[in-house]
C-alpha positions as CSV (number, residue, x, y, z in Angstrom):
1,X,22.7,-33.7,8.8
2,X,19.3,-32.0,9.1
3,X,17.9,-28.7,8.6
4,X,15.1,-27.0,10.4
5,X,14.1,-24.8,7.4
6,X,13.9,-26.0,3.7
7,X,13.1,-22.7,2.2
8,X,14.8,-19.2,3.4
9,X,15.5,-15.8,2.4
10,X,18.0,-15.7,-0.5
11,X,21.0,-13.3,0.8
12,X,20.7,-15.2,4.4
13,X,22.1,-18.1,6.4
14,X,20.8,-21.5,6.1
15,X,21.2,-23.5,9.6
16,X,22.8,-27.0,9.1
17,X,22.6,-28.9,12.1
18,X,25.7,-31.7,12.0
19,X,25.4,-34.6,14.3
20,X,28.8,-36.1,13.9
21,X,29.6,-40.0,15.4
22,X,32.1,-42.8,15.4
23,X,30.6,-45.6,13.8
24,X,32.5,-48.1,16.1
25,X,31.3,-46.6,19.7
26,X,28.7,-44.0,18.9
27,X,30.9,-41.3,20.2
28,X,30.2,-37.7,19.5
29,X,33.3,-37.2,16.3
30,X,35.7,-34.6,17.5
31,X,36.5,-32.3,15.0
32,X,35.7,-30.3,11.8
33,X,33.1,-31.1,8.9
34,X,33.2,-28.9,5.8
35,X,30.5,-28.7,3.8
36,X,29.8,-28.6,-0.5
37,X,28.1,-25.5,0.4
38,X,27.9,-21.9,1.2
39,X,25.7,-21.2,4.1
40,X,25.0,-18.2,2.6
41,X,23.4,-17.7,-1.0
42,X,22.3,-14.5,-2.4
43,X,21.3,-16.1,-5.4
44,X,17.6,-17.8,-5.6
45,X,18.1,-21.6,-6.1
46,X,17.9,-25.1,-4.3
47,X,21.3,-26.1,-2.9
48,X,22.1,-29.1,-1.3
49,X,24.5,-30.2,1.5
50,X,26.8,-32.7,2.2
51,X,30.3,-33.7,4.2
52,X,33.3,-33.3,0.8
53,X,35.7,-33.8,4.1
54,X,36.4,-33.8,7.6
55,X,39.0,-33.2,10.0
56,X,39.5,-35.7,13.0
57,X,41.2,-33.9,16.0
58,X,41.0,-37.1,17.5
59,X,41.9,-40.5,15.8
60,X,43.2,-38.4,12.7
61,X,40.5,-40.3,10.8
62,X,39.7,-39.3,7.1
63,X,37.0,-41.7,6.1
64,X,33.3,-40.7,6.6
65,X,29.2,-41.5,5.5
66,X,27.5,-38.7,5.1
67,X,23.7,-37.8,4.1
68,X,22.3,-34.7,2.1
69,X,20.4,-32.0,2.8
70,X,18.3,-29.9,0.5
71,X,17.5,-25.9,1.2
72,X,15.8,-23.3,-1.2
73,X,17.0,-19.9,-1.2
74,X,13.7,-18.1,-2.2
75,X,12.1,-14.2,-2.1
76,X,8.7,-13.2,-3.0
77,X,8.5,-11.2,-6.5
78,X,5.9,-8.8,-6.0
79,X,4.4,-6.1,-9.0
80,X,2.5,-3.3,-8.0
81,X,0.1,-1.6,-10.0
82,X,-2.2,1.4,-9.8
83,X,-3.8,3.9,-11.6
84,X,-2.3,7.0,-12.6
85,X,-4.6,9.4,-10.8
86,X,-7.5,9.1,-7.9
87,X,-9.4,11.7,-6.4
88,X,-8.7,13.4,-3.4
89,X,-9.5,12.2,-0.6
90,X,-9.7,8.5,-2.0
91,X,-8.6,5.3,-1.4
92,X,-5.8,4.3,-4.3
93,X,-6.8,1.1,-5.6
94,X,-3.5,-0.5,-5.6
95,X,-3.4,-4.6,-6.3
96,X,-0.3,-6.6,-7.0
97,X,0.6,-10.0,-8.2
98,X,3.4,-12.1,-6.2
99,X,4.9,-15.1,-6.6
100,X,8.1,-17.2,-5.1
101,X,11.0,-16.3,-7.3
102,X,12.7,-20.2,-7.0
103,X,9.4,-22.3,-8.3
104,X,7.0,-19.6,-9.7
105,X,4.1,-20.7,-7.3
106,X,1.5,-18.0,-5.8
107,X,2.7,-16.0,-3.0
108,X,0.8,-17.2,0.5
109,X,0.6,-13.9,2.7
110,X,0.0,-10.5,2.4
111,X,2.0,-7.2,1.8
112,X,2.1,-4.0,3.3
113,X,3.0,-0.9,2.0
114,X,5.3,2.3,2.8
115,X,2.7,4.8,3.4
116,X,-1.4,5.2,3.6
117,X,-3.2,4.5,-0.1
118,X,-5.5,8.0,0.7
119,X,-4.6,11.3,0.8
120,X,-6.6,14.4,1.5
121,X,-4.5,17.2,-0.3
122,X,-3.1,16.8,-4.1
123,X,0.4,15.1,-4.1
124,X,1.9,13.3,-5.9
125,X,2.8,9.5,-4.0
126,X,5.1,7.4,-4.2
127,X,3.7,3.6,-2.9
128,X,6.1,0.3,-2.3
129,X,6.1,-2.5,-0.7
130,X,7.6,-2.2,3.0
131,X,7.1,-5.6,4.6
132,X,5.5,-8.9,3.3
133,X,4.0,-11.4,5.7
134,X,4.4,-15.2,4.5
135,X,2.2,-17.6,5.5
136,X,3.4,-21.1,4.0
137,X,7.7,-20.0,4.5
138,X,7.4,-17.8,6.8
139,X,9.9,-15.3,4.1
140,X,10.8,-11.5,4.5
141,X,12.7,-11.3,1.5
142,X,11.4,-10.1,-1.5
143,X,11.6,-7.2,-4.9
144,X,9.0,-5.2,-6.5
145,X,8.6,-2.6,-8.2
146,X,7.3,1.4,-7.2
147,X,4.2,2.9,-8.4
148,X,3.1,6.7,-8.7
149,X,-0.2,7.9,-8.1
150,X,-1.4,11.6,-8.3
151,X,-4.4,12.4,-5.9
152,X,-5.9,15.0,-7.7
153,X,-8.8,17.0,-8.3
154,X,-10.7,18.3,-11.8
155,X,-11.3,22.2,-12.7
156,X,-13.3,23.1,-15.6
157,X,-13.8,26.3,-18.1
158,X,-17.0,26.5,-19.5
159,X,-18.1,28.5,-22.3
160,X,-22.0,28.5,-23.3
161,X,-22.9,30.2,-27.1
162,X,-26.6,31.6,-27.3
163,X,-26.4,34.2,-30.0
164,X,-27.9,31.9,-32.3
165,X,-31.7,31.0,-32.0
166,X,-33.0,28.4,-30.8
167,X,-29.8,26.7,-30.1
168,X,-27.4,26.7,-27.1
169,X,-23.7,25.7,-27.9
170,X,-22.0,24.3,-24.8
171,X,-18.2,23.6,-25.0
172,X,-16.5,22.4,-21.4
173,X,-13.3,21.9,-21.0
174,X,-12.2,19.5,-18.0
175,X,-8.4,20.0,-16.7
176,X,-6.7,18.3,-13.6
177,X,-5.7,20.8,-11.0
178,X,-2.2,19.4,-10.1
179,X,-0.3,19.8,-13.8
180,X,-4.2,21.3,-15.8
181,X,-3.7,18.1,-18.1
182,X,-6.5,17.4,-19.7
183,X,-9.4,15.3,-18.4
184,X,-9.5,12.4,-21.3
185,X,-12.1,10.0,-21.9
186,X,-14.6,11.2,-19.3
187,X,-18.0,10.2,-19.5
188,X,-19.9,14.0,-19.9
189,X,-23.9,14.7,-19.9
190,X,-25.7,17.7,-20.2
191,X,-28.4,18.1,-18.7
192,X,-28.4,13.7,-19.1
193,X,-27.3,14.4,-22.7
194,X,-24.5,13.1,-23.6
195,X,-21.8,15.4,-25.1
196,X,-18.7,14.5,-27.5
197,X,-15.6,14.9,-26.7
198,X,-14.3,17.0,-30.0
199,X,-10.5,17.3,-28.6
200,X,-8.4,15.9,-25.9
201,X,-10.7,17.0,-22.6
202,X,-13.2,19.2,-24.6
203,X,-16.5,18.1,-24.8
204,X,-19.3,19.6,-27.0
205,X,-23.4,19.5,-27.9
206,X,-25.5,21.8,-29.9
207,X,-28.9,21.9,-27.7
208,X,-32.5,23.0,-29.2
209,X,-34.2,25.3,-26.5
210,X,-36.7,27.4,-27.2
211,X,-37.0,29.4,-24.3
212,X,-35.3,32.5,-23.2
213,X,-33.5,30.8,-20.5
214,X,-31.6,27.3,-20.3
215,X,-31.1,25.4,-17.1
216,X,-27.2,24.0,-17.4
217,X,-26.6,20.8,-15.1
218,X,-22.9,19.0,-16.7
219,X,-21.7,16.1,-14.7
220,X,-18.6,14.6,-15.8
221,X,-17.7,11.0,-14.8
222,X,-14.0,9.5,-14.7
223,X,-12.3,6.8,-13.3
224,X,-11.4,6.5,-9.9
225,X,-13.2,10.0,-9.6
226,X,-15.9,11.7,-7.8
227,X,-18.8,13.0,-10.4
228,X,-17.9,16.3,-11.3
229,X,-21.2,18.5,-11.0
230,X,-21.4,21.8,-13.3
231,X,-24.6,23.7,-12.7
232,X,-25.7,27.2,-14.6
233,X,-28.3,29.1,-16.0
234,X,-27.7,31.2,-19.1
235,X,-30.0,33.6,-20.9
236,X,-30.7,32.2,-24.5
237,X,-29.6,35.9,-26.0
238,X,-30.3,35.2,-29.5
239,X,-34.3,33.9,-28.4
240,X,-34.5,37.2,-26.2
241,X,-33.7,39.0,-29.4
242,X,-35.3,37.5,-31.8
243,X,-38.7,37.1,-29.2
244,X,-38.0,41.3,-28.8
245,X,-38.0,41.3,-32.0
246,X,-41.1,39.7,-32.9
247,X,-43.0,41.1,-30.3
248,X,-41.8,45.1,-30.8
249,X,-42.8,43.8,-35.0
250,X,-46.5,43.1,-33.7
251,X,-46.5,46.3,-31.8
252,X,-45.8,48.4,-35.0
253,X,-48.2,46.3,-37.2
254,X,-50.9,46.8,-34.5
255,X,-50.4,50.2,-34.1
256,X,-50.0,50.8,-37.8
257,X,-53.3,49.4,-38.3
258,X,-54.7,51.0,-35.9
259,X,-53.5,54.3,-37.0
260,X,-54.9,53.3,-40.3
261,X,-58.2,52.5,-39.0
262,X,-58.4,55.9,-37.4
263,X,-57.9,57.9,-40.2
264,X,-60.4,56.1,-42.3
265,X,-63.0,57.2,-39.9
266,X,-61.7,60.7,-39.4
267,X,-62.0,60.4,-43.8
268,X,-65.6,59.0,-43.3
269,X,-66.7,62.1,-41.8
270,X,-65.3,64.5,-43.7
C-alpha cells in the first residue's frame, strides 16, 4: 500500500493505492481488502493504514502480509487581527498568525481575504479569511476567526475662552463621525504645544498671548489616522478690553492735564 499524499485536508478523502498479489505467482489478488481505517477523517490527526482482512473471490484465501501507511489529516489555524478603527480611505492593516493544526509548525503560504482592506466611505467591515494558498501541503482547509474594522473619520467642537487677559483657553473636543465616540489617546498640539487631554477626547491648554489676536493651528494625531488639522484665528477679547481700556485711561489723563494746564494760564493772566 502507498499513498500519494501524506498530509490532507481534515474532513476529506485520503487516496490509498492497494496493489494486491499472490505470493506464489505474482498474480494480481482478486478480491476485497478492508482497511483499519476511515478514508475519511474530519478530525485533525495522523492515521495509519493497513489490511485487518481480505476477501478472496478467487482461491477463498484468508491469509495475507500487509504494509502500513501513514496520512495526516491537517488544516491551517489562522487568527486575524486588526485595529478597531482606520481612516477613510485607508488601507486596514490586518496581519495574522497561522499555523498547521496537527504539529503546530508555521503555516507556508499566504491567505486571502473576503473583501478589499480599504474603503472610501465610513462602514463598518467585516474581514475573513476566504482562501489560503499552501505552499509546503498544498491544503485548502483551514479556521479563523472574523475581525471588525470601522473606516472612519474624526469631527471636532472647539471652544476658545479670551475674556481673560493675557490668556487664551482652548478646549477641543475630538469625536469619531460614525457612532461620535470619543477620540482617546490622540496626540494634540496647539500651535506645536502640546495640550492634555483632561477627559476622555477633550484636550486642554492655557496659552499666554499678549496680543489682541491669536493665530489657532490644532493638529491632532491618532493611530492608523490622517493628522487632523484645526486652524482659526480668535480675537483675544479680554486684551482688546483691557488695551481700550488703557488707552481711552491715557486719553482722559492727557486731556485732564491738559485742561488743567489751560486754565492755569487763563489764571496767570487774570
Amino acid at each position: 500500500m502507498r499513498t500519494p499524499r501524506e498530509r490532507i485536508d481534515t474532513g476529506s478523502t485520503a487516496t490509498i493505492i492497494i496493489d494486491a498479489r499472490y505470493a506464489y505467482d505474482y498474480q494480481r489478488f482478486s478480491g476485497q481488502v478492508f482497511l483499519s481505517n476511515l478514508l475519511t477523517q474530519t478530525t485533525t490527526g495522523k492515521y495509519t493504514y493497513r489490511a485487518v482482512a481480505i476477501s478472496d473471490e478467487q482461491y477463498g484465501l484468508s491469509r495475507f502480509e500487509t504494509n502500513e501507511v501513514e496520512v495526516v489529516f491537517d488544516r491551517v489555524v489562522i487568527n486575524l487581527s486588526a485595529p478597531p478603527r482606520v481612516q477613510v480611505g485607508r488601507t486596514a492593516p490586518i496581519s495574522y498568525t497561522a499555523h498547521y493544526e496537527y504539529d503546530g509548525e508555521k503555516f507556508c503560504g499566504k491567505i486571502l481575504l473576503n473583501r478589499d482592506a480599504s474603503s472610501s466611505k465610513i462602514e463598518k467591515a467585516s474581514f475573513s479569511v476566504s482562501e489560503i494558498i499552501d505552499g509546503l501541503y498544498g491544503l485548502r482547509s483551514f479556521v479563523s476567526n472574523e475581525v471588525i474594522v470601522i473606516f472612519d473619520s474624526i469631527t471636532h467642537d472647539l471652544r476658545v475662552d479670551t475674556y481673560i487677559p493675557f490668556i487664551a483657553r482652548t478646549v477641543i473636543s475630538l469625536n469619531y463621525l460614525s457612532d461620535n465616540a470619543r477620540v482617546t489617546g490622540a496626540e494634540v498640539s496647539l500651535n506645536g504645544e502640546g495640550m492634555s487631554e483632561e477627559e476622555p477626547g477633550k484636550y486642554q491648554l492655557d496659552k499666554t498671548v499678549f496680543l489682541p489676536i491669536i493665530n489657532i493651528k490644532i493638529v491632532a494625531r491618532t493611530e492608523n489616522f490622517d493628522p487632523y488639522i484645526v486652524e482659526k484665528h480668535e480675537l483675544m477679547i479680554g486684551n482688546i478690553a483691557l488695551y481700550v481700556g488703557l488707552v481711552t485711561l491715557a486719553l482722559v489723563l492727557a486731556i485732564r492735564r491738559a485742561l488743567k494746564k489751560q486754565d492755569k494760564t487763563k489764571n496767570g493772566r487774570a
